[in-house]
NUTOR-721492 format. One record per atom (N, C-alpha, C, CB): x, y, z negated; residue in one letter; residue number from 1; atom name. Coordinates in Angstrom, 2 decimals. Last residue first. Glycine has a CB too. Layout:
! residues N
PT       xx       yy       zz  resn  resi  name
PT        X        Y        Z     A   NUM    CA
...
This chain:
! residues 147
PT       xx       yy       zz  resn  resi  name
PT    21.78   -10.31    -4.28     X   147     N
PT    21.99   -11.55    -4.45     X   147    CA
PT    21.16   -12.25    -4.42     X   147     C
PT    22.45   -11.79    -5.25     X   147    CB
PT    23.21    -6.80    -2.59     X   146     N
PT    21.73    -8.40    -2.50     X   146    CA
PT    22.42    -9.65    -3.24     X   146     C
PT    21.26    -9.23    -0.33     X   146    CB
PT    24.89    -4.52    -4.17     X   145     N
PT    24.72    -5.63    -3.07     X   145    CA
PT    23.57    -6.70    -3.41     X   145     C
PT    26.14    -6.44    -2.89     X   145    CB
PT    26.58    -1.78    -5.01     X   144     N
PT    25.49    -2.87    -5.35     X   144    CA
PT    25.63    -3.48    -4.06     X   144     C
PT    23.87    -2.37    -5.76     X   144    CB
PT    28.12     1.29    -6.18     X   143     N
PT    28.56     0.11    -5.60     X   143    CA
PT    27.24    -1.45    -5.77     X   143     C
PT    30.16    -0.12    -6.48     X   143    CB
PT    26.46     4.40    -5.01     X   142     N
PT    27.40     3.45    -5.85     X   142    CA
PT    27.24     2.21    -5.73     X   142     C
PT    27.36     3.59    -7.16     X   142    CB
PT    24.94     6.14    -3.67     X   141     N
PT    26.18     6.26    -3.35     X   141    CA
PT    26.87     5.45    -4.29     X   141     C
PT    26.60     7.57    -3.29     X   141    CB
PT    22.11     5.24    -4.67     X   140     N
PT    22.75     4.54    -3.96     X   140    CA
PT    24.06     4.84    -3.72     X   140     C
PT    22.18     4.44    -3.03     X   140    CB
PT    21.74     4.49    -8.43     X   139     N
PT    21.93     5.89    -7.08     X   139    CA
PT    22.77     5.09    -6.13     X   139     C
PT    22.98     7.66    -7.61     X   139    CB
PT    19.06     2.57   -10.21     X   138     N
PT    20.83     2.52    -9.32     X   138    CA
PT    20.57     3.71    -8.23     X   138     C
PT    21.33     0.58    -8.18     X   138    CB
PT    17.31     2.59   -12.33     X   137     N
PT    17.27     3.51   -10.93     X   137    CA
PT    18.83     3.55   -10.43     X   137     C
PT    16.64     5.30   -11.24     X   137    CB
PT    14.69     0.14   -13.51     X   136     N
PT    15.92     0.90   -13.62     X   136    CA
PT    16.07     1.42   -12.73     X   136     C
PT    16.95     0.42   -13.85     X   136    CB
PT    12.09    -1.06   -15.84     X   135     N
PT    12.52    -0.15   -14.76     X   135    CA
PT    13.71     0.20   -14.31     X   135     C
PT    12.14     0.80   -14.93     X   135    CB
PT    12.00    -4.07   -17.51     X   134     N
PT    12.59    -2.52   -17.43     X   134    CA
PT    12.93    -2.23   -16.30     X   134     C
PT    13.74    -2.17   -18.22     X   134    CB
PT    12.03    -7.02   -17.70     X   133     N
PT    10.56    -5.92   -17.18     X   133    CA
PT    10.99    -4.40   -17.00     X   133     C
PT     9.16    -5.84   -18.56     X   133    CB
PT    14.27    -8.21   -17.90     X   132     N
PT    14.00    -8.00   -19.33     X   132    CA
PT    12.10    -7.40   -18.84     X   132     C
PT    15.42    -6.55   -20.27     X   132    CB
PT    15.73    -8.28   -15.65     X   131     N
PT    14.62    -9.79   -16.06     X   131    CA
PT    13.83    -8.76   -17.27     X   131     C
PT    15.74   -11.80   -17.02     X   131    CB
PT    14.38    -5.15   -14.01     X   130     N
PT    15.12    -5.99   -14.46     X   130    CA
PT    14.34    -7.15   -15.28     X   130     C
PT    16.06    -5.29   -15.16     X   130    CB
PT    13.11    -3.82   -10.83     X   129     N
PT    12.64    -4.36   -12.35     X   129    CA
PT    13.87    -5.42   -12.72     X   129     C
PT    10.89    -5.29   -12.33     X   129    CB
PT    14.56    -0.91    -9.36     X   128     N
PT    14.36    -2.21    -9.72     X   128    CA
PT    13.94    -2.37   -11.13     X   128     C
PT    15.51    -2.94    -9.45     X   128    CB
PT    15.19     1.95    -7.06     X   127     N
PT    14.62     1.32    -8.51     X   127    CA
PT    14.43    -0.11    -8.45     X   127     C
PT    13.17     1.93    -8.96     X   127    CB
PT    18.10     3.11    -5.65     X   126     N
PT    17.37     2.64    -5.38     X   126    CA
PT    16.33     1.53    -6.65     X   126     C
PT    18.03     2.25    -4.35     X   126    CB
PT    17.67     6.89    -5.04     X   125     N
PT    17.84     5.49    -5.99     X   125    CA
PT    17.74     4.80    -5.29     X   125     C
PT    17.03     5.05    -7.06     X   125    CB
PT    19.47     9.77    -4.31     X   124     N
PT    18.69     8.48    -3.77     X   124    CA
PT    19.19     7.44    -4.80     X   124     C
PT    19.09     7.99    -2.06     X   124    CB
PT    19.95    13.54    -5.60     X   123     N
PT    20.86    12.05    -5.15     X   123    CA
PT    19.64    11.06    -4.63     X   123     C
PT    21.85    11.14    -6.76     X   123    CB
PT    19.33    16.10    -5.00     X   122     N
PT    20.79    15.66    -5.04     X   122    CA
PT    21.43    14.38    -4.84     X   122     C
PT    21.19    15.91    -6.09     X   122    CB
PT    16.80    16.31    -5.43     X   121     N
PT    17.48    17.21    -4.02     X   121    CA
PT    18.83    16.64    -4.09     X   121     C
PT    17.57    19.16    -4.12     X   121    CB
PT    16.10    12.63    -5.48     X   120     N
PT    15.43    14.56    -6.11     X   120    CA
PT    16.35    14.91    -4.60     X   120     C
PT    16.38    15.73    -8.45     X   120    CB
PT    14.45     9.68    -4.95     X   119     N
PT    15.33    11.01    -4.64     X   119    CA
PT    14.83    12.15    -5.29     X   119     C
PT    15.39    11.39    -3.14     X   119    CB
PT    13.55     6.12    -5.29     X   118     N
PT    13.36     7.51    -5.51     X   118    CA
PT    14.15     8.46    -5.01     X   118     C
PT    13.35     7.75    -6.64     X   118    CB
PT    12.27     3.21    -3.88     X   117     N
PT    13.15     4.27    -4.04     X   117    CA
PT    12.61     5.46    -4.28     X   117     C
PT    13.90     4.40    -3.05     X   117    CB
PT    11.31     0.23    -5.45     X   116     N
PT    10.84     1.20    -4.99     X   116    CA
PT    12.53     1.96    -4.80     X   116     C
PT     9.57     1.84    -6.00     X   116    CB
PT    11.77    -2.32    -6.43     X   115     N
PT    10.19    -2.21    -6.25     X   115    CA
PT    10.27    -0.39    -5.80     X   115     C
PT     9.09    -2.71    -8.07     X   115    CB
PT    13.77    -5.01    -6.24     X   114     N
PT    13.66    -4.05    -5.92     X   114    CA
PT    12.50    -3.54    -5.80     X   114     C
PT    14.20    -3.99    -5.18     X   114    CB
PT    15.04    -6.97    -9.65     X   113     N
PT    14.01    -6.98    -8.21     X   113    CA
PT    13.57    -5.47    -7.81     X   113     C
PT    12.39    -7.93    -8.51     X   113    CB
PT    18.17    -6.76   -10.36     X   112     N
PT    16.79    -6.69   -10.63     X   112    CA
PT    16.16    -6.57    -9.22     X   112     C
PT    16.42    -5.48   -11.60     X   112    CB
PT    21.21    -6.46   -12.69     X   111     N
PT    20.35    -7.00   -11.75     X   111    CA
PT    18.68    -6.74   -11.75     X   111     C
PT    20.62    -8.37   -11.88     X   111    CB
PT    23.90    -4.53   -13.84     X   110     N
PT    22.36    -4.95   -13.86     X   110    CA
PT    22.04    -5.16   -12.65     X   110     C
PT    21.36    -3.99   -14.41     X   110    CB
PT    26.36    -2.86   -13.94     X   109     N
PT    26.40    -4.31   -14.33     X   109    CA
PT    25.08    -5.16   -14.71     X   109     C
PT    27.27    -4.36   -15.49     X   109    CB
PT    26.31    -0.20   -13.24     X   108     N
PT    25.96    -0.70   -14.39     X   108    CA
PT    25.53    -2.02   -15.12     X   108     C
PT    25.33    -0.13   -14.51     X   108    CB
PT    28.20    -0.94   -10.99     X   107     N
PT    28.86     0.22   -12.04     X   107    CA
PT    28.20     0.04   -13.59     X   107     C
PT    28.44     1.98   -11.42     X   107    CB
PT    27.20    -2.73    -9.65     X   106     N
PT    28.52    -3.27   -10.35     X   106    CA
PT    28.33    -1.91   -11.08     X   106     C
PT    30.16    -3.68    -9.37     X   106    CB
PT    23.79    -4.04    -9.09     X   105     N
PT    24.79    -2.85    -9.38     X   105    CA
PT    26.13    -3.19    -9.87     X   105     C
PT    24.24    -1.93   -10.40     X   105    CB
PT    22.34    -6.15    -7.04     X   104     N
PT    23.23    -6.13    -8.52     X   104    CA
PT    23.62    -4.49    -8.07     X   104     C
PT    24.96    -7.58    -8.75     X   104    CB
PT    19.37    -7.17    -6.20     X   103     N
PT    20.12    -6.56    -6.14     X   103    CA
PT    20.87    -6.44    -7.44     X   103     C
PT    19.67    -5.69    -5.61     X   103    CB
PT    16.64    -9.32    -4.96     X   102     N
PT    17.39    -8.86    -6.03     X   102    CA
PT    18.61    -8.12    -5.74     X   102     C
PT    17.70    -9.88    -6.79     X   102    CB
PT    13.52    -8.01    -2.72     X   101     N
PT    14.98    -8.80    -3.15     X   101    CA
PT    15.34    -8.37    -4.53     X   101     C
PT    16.37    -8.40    -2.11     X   101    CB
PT    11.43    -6.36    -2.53     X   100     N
PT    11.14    -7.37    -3.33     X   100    CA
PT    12.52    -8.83    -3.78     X   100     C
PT     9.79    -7.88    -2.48     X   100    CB
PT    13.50    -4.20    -0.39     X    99     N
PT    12.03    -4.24    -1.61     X    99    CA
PT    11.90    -5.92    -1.72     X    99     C
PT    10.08    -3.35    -0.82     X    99    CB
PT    15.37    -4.56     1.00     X    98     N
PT    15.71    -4.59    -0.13     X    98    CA
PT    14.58    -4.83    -0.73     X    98     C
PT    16.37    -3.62    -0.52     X    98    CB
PT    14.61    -2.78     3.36     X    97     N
PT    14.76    -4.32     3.82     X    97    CA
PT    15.04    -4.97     2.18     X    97     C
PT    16.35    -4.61     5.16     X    97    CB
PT    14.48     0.07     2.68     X    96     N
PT    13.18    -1.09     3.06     X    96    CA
PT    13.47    -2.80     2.85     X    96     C
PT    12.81    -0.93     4.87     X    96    CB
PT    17.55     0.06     2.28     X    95     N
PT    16.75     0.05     1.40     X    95    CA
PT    15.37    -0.82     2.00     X    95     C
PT    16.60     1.49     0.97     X    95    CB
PT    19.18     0.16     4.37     X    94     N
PT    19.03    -1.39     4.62     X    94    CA
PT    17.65    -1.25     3.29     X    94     C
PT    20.87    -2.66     4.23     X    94    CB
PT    20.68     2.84     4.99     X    93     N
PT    19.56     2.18     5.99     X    93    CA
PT    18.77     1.47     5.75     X    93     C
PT    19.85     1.57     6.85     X    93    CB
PT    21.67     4.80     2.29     X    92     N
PT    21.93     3.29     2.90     X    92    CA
PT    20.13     2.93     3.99     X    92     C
PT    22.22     1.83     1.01     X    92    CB
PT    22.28     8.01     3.82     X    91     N
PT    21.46     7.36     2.79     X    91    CA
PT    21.78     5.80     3.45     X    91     C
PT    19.63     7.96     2.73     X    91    CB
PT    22.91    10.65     5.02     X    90     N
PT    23.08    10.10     4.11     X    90    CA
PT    22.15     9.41     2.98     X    90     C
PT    23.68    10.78     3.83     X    90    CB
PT    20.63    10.89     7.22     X    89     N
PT    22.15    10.38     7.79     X    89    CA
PT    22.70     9.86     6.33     X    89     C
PT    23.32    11.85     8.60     X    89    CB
PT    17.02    10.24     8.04     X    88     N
PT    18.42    10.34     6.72     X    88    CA
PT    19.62    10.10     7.21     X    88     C
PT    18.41     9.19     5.44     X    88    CB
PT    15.28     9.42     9.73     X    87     N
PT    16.49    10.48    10.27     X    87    CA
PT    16.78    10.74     9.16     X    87     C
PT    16.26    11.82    11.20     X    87    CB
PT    13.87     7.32     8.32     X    86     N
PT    14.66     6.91     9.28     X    86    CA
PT    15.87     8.43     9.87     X    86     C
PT    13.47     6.24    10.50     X    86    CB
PT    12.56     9.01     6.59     X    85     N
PT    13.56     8.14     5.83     X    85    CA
PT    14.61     8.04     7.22     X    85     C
PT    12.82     6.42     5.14     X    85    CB
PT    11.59    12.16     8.14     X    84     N
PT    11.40    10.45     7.68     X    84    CA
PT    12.63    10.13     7.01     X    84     C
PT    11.22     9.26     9.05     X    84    CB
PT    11.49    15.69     6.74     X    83     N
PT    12.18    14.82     7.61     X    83    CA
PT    12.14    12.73     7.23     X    83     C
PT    13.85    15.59     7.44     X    83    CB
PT    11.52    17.24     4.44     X    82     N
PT    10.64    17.59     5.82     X    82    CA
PT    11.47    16.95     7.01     X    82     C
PT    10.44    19.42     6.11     X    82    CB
PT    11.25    16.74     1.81     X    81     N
PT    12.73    16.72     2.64     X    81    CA
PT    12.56    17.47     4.00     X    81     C
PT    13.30    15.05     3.02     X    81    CB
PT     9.12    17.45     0.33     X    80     N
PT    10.52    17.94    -0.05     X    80    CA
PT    11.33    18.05     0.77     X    80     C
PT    11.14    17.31    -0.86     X    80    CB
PT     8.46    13.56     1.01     X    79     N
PT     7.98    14.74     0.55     X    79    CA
PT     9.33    15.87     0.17     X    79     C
PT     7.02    14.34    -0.76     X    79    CB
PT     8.94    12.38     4.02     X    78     N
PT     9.35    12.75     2.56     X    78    CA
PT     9.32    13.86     1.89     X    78     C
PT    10.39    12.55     2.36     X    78    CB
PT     6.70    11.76     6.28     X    77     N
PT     7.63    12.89     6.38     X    77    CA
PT     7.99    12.52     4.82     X    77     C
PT     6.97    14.61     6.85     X    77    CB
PT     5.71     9.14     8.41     X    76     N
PT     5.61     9.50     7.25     X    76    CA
PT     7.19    10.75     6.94     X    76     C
PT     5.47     7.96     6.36     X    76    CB
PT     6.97     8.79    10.91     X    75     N
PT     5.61     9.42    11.10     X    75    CA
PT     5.65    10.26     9.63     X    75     C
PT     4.19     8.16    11.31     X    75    CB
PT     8.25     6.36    11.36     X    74     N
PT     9.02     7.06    11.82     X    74    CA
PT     8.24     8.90    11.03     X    74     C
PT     9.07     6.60    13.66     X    74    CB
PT     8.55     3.84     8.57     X    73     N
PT     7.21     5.04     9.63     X    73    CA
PT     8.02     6.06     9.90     X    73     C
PT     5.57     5.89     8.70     X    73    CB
PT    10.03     3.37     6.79     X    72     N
PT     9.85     2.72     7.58     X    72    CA
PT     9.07     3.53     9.09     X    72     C
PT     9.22     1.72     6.82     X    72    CB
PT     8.98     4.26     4.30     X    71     N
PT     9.91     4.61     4.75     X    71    CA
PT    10.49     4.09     5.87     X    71     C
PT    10.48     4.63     4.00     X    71    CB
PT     5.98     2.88     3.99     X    70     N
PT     6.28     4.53     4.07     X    70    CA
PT     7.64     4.45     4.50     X    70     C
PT     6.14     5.50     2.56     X    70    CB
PT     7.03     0.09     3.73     X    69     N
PT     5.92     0.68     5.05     X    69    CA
PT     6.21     2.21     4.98     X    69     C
PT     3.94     0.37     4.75     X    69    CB
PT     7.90    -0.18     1.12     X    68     N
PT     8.83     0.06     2.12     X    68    CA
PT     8.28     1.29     3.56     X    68     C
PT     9.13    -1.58     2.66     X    68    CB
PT     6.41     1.84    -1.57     X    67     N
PT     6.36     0.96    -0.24     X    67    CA
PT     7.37     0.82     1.02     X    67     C
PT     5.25     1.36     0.36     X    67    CB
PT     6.90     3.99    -2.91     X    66     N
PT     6.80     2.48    -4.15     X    66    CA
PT     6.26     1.37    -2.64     X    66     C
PT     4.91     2.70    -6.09     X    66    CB
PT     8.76     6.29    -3.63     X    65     N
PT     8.44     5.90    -2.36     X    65    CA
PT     8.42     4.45    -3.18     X    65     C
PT     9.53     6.29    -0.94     X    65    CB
PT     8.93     9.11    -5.77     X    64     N
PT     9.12     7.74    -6.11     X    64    CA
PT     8.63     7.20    -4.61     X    64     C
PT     8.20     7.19    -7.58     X    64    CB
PT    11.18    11.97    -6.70     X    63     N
PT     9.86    11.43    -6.02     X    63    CA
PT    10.23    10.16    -6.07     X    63     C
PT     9.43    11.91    -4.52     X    63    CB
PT    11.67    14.65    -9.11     X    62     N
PT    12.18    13.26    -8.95     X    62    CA
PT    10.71    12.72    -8.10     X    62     C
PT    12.63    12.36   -10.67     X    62    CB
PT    12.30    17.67    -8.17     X    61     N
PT    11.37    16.82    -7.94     X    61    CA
PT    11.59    15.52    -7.85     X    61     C
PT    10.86    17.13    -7.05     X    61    CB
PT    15.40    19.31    -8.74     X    60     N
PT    14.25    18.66    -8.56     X    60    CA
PT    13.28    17.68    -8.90     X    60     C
PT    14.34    18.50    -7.99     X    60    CB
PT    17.51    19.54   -10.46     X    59     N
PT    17.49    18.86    -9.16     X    59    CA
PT    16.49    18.74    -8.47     X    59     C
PT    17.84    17.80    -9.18     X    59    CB
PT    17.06    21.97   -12.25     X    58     N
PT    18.32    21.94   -11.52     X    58    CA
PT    18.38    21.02   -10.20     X    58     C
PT    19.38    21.48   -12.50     X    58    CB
PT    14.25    20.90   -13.11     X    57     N
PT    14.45    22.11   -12.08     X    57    CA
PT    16.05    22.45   -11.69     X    57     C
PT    13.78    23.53   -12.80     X    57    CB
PT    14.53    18.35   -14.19     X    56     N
PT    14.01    18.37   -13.12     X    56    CA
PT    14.51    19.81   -12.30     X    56     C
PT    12.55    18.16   -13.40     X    56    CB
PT    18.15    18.63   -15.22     X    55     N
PT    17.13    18.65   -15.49     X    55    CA
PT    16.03    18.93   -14.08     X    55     C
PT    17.20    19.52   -16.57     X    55    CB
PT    21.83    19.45   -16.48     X    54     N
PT    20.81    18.88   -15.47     X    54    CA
PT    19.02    18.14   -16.40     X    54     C
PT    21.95    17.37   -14.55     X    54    CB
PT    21.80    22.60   -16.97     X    53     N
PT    22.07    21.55   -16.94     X    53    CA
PT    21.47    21.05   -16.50     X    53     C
PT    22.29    21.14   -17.60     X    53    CB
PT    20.79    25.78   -16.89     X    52     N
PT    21.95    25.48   -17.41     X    52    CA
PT    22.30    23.76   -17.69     X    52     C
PT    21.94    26.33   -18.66     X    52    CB
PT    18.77    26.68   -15.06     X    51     N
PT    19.95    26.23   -14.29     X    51    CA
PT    20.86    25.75   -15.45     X    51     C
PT    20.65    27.44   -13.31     X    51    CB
PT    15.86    27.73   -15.11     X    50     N
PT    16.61    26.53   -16.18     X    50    CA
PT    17.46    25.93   -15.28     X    50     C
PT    15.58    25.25   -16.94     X    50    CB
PT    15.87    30.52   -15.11     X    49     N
PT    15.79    29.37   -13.43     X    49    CA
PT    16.14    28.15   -13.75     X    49     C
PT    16.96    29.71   -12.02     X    49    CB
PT    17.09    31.89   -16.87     X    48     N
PT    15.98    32.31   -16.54     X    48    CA
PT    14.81    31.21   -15.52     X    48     C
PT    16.44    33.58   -15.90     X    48    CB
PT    19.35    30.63   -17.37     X    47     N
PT    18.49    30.31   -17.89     X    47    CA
PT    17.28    30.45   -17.62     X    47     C
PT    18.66    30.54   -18.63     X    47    CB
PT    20.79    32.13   -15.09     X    46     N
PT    20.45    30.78   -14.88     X    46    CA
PT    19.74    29.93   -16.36     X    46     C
PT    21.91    30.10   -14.36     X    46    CB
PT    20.04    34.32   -15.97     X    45     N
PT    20.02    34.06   -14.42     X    45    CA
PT    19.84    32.53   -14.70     X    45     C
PT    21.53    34.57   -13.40     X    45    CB
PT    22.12    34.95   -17.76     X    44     N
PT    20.60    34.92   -18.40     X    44    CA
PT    19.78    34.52   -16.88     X    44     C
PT    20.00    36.76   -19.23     X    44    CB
PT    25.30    34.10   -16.91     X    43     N
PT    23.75    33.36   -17.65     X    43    CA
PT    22.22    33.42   -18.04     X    43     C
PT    23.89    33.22   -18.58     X    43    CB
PT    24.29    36.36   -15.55     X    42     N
PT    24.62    35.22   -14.41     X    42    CA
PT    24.03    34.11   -15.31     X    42     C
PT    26.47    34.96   -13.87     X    42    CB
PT    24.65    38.31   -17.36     X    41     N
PT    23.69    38.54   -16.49     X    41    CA
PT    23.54    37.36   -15.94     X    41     C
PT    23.91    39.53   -15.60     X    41    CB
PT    27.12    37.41   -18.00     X    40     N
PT    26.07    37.37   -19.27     X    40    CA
PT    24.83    38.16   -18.69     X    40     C
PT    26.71    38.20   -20.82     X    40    CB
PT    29.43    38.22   -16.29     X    39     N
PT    28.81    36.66   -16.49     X    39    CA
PT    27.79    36.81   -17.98     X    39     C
PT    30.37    35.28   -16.78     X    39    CB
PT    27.87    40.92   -14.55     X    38     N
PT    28.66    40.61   -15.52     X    38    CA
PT    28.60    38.92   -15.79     X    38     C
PT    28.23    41.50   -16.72     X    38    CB
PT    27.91    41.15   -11.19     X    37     N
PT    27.31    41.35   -11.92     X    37    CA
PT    28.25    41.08   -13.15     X    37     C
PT    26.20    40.78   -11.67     X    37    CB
PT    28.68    42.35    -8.48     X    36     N
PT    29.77    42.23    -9.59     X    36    CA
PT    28.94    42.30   -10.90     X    36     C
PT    30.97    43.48    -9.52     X    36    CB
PT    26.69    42.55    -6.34     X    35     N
PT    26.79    44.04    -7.54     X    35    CA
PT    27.73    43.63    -8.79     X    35     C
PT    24.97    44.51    -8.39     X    35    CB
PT    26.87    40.35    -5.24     X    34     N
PT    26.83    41.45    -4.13     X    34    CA
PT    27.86    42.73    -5.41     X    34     C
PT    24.60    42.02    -3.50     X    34    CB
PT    26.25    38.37    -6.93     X    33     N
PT    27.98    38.46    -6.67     X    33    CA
PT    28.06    40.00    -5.97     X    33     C
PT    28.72    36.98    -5.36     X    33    CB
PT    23.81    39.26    -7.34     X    32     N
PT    24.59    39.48    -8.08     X    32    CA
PT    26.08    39.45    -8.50     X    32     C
PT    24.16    39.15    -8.48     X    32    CB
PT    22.48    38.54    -4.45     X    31     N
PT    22.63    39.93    -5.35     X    31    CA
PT    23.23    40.33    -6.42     X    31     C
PT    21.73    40.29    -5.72     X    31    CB
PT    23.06    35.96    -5.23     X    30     N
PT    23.49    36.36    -4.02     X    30    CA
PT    23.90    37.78    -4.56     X    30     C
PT    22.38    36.24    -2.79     X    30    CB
PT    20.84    34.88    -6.75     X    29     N
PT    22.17    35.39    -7.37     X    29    CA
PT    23.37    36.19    -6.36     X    29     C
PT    22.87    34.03    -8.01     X    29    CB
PT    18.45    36.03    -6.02     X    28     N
PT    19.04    36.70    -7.16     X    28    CA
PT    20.73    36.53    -7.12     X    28     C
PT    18.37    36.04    -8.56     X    28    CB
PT    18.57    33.91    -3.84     X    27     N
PT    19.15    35.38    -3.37     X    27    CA
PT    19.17    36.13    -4.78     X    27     C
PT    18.06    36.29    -2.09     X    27    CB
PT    18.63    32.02    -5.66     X    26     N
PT    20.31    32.02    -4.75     X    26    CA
PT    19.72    33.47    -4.09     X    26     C
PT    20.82    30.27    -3.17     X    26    CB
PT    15.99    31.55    -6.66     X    25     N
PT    17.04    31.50    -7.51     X    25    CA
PT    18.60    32.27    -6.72     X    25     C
PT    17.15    29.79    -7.91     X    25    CB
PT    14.21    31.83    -4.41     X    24     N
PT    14.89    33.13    -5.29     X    24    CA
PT    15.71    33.04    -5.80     X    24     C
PT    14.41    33.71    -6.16     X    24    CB
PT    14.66    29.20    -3.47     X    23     N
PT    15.16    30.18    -2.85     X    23    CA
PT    15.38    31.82    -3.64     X    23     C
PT    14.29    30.16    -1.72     X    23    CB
PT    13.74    27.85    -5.76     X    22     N
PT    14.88    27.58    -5.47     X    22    CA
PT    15.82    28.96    -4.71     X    22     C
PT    14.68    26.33    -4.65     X    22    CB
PT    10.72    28.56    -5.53     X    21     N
PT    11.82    29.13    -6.60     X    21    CA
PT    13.39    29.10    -6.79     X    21     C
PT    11.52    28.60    -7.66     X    21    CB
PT    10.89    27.08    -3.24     X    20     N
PT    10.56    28.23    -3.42     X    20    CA
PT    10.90    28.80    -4.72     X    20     C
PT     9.37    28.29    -3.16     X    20    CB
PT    11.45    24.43    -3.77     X    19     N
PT    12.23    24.95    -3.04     X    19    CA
PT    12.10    26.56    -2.72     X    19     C
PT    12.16    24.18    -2.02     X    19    CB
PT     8.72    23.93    -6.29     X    18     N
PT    10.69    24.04    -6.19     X    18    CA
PT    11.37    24.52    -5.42     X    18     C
PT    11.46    23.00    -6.04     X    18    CB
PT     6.92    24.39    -5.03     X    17     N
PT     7.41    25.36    -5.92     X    17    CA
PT     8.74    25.23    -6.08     X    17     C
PT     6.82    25.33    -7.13     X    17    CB
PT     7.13    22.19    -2.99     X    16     N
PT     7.25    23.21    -2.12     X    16    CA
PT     6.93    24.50    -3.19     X    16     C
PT     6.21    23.01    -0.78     X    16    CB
PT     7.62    19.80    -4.59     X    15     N
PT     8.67    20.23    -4.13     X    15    CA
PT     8.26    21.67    -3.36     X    15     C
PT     9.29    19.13    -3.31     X    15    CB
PT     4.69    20.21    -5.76     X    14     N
PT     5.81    19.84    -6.81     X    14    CA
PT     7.32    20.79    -5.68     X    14     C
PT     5.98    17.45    -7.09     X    14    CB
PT     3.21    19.73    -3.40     X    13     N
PT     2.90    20.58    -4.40     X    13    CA
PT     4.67    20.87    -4.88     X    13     C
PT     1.70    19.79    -5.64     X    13    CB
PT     4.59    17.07    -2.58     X    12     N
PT     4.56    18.19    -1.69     X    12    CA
PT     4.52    19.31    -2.66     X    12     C
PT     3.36    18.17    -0.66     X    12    CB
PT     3.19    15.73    -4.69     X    11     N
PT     4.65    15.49    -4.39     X    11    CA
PT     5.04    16.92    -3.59     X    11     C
PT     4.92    13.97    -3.37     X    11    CB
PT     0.42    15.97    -4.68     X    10     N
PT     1.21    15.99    -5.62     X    10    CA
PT     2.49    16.55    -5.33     X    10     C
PT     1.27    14.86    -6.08     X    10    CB
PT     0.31    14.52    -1.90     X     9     N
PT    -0.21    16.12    -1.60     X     9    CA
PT     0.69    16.65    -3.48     X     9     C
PT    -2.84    16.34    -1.41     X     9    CB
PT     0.75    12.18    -2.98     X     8     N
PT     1.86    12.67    -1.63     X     8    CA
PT     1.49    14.07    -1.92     X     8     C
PT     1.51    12.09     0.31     X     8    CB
PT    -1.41    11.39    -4.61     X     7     N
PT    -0.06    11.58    -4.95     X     7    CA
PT     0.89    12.38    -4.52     X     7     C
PT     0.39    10.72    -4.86     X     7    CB
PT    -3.39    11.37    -2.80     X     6     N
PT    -3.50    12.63    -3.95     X     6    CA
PT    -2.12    12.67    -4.38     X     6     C
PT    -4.60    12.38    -5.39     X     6    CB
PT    -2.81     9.63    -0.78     X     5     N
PT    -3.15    10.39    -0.24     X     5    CA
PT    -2.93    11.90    -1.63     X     5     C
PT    -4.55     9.81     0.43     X     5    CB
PT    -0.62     7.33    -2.17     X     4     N
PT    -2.13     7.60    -2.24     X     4    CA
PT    -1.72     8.71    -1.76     X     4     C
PT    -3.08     7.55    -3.58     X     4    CB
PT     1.83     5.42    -0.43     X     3     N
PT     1.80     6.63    -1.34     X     3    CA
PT     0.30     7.07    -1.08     X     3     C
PT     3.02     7.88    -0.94     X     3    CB
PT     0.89     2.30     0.84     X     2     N
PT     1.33     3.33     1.18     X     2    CA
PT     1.09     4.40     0.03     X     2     C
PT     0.81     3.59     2.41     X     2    CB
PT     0.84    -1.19     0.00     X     1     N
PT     0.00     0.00     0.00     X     1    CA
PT     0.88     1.24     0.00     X     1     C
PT    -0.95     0.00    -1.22     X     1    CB
């Protein structure tokens, strides 16, 4: 079953305040390398834009794709990204083909059945149920493989 129709419009919601607050965030600050601002302007800037660590609004919109079929569809756009899974240059190809396999992570030394991918603006999961039932979210730029 494909992302519910209320979810996706959700998702969209979600990322099209983000990338819009996003964009003020960088011409404030733009304007403030412009005017040599002070660094106690730059912090209240990036508190103001909860820039001071990581958190949904430093990366975004954590989205969840819980069907291969969506990423797969040349058609289906990602929410946020305004572009399919299939024209991702950085990203592993083979995810679809992964859903209901097992997969290991070496960095965090966990196995689990694949039931979805996520992304914010910075990185790609790929999520699995471990034996235990726990959710987990391996980022693909790190080391895993099918077993």
């Amino acid at each position: 079953m494909s992302v519910k129709t209320e979810n996706y419009n959700r998702y969209v919601e979600r990322w099209n305040r983000w990338w819009k607050r996003e964009g003020e965030y960088w011409k404030k600050r733009r304007e403030f390398v412009e005017r040599d601002a002070s660094e106690e302007e730059f912090r209240e800037l990036d508190i103001e834009y909860d820039k001071m660590g990581p958190n949904s609004e430093y990366f975004g919109p954590y989205t969840i794709i819980d069907d291969p079929r969506d990423l797969l569809n040349p058609n289906f756009i990602l929410p946020g990204m305004d572009s399919s899974f299939s024209s991702l240059t950085n990203t592993d190809k083979r995810i679809p083909e992964y859903f209901g396999k097992r997969i290991y992570s070496e960095i965090e030394h966990i196995s689990g059945v694949v039931i979805g991918y996520g992304y914010d603006a910075g990185d790609d999961y790929i999520i699995i149920r471990d034996d235990s039932g726990k959710e987990r979210h391996i980022i693909v730029n790190s080391h895993y493989y099918e077993v």
